[in-house]
C-alpha positions in Angstrom: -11.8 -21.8 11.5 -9.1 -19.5 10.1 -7.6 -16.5 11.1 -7.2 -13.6 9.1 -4.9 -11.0 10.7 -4.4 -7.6 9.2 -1.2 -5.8 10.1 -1.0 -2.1 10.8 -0.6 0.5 13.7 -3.7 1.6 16.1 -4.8 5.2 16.0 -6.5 7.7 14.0 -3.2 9.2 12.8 -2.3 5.9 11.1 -4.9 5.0 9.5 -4.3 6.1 5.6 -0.3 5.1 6.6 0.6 2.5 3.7 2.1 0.7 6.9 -1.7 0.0 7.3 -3.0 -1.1 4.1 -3.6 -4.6 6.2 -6.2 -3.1 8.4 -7.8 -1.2 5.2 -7.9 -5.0 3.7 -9.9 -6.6 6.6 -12.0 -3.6 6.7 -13.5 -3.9 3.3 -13.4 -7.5 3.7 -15.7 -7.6 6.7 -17.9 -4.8 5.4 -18.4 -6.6 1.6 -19.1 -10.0 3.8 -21.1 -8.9 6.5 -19.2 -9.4 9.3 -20.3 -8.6 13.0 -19.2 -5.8 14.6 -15.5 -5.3 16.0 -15.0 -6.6 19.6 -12.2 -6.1 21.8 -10.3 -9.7 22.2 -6.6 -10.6 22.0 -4.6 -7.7 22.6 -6.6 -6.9 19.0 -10.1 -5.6 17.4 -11.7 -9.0 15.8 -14.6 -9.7 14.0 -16.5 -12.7 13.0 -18.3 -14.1 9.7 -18.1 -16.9 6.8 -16.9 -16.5 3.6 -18.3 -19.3 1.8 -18.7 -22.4 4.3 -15.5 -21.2 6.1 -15.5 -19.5 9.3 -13.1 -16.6 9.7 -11.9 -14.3 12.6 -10.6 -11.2 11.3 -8.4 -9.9 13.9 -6.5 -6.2 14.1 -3.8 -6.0 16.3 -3.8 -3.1 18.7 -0.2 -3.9 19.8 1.6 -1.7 17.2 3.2 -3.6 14.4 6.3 -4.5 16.5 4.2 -7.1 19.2 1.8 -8.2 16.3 2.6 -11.6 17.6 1.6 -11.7 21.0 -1.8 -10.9 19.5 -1.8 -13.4 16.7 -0.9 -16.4 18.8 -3.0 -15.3 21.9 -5.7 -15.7 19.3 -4.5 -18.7 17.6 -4.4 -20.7 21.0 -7.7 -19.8 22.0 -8.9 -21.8 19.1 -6.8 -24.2 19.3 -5.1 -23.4 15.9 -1.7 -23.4 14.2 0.0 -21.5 11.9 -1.4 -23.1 8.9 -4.9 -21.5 10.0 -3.4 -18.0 9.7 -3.5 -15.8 6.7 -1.6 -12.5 7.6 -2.8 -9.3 5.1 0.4 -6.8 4.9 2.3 -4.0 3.0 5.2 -5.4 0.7 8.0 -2.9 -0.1 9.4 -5.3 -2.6 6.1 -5.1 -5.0 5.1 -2.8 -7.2 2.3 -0.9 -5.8 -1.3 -1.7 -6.1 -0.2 -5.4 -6.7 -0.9 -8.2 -4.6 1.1 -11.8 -4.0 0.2 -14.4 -1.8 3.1 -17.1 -0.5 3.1 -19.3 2.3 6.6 -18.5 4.3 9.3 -16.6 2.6 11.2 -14.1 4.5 10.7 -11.0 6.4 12.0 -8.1 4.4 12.4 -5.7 7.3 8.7 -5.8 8.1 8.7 -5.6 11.8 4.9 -7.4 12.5 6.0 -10.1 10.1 9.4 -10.4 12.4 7.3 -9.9 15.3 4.8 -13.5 14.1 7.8 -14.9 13.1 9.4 -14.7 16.4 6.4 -16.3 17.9 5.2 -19.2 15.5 7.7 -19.7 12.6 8.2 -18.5 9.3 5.4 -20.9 7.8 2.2 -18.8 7.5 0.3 -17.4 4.7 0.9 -14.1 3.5 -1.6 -11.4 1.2 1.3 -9.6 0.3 -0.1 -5.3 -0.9 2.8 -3.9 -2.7 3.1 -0.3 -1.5 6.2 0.0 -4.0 10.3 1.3 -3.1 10.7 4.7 -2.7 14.1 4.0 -4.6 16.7 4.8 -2.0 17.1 3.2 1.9 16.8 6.7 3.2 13.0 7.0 1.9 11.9 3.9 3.1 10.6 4.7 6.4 8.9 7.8 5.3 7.4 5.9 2.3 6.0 3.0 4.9 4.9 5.6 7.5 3.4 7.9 5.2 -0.1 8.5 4.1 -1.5 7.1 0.6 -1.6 10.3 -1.8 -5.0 11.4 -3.1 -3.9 10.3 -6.7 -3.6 6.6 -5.5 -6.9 7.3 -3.3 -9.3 5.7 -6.2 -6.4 3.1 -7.2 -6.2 1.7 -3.4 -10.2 1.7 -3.0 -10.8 -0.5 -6.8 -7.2 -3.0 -5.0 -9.1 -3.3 -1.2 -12.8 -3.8 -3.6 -11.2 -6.7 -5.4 -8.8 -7.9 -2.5 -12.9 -8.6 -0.4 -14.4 -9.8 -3.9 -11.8 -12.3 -4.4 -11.6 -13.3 -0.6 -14.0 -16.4 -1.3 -10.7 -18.2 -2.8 -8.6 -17.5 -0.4 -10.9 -18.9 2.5 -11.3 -22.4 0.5 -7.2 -22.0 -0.5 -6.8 -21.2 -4.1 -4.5 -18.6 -3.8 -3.6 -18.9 -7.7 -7.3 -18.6 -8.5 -7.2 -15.4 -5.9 -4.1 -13.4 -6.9 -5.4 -14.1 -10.9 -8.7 -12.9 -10.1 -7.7 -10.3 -8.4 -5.2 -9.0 -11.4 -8.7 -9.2 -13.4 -10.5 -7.0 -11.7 -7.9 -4.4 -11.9 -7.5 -4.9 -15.2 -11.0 -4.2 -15.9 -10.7 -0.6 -14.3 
């Protein structure tokens, strides 16, 4: 069993936020995989399904970003799971946008859900990390994070979250190389 956790805020008003690009993941993931339908459990909206012969709860905190982790290790304990079963989907200032890095640990960059499942299990997790891109100055950050995608990266976003649920299949079985490469493929292609 693993746990695949998408981080973003709860609410129609967020839901194109870049801040939420981790909830548009595990949407196009469950849909491309045929996941059941979204149940309330855990402080969070989850999901269940396989990818491959791996079993996978996709879980979407409805805490807001900055209790993330009550969620994630109610969730985790249920199952009787450690950090090593979670993969956390989330935006990434510090990549260029429409690119996506995976890492196990690594620090927290500001990113108060990461702080937040930090606080509560350690630093040493998996991370889909969905570069979102700086703004170029401190003073445009929180606007940037908080704001909606643009149209013109509309059809760049949909072809990233197509190949993020297309590639998923190597990150459940844990070839995160073989994921972020494939992934870079795809997008390539377009």
């Amino acid at each position: 069993m693993q746990l695949w956790t998408g981080l973003g805020n709860p609410g129609v008003q967020y839901a194109l936020h870049r801040h939420n690009v981790g909830f548009m993941a595990l949407d196009v993931i469950a849909e491309i995989h045929h996941f059941g339908p979204w149940q309330k459990k855990f402080r969070s909206l989850v999901a269940e399904g396989r990818i491959g012969s791996s079993r996978i709860l996709l879980q979407k905190p409805q805490t807001f970003m900055n209790d993330s982790g009550d969620a994630v290790q109610q969730a985790l304990r249920f199952f009787k799971l450690d950090e090593t079963a979670l993969t956390v989907f989330h935006d990434e200032l510090d990549l260029a946008p429409m690119k996506v890095k995976v890492r196990i640990g690594g620090g927290l960059a500001g990113h108060n859900g990461l702080r937040s499942i930090n606080a509560a299990l350690g630093p040493d997790f998996r991370r889909v990390r969905i570069g979102i891109g700086h703004p170029g100055h401190k003073d445009k950050v929180t606007p940037h994070v908080l704001g909606n995608y643009a149209k013109s990266e509309m059809d760049a976003l949909s072809d990233l979250l197509a190949a993020i649920a297309a590639e998923a299949p190597w990150l459940a079985s844990g070839d995160d190389a073989r994921f972020m490469s494939d992934v870079a493929l795809r997008l390539q292609d377009d």
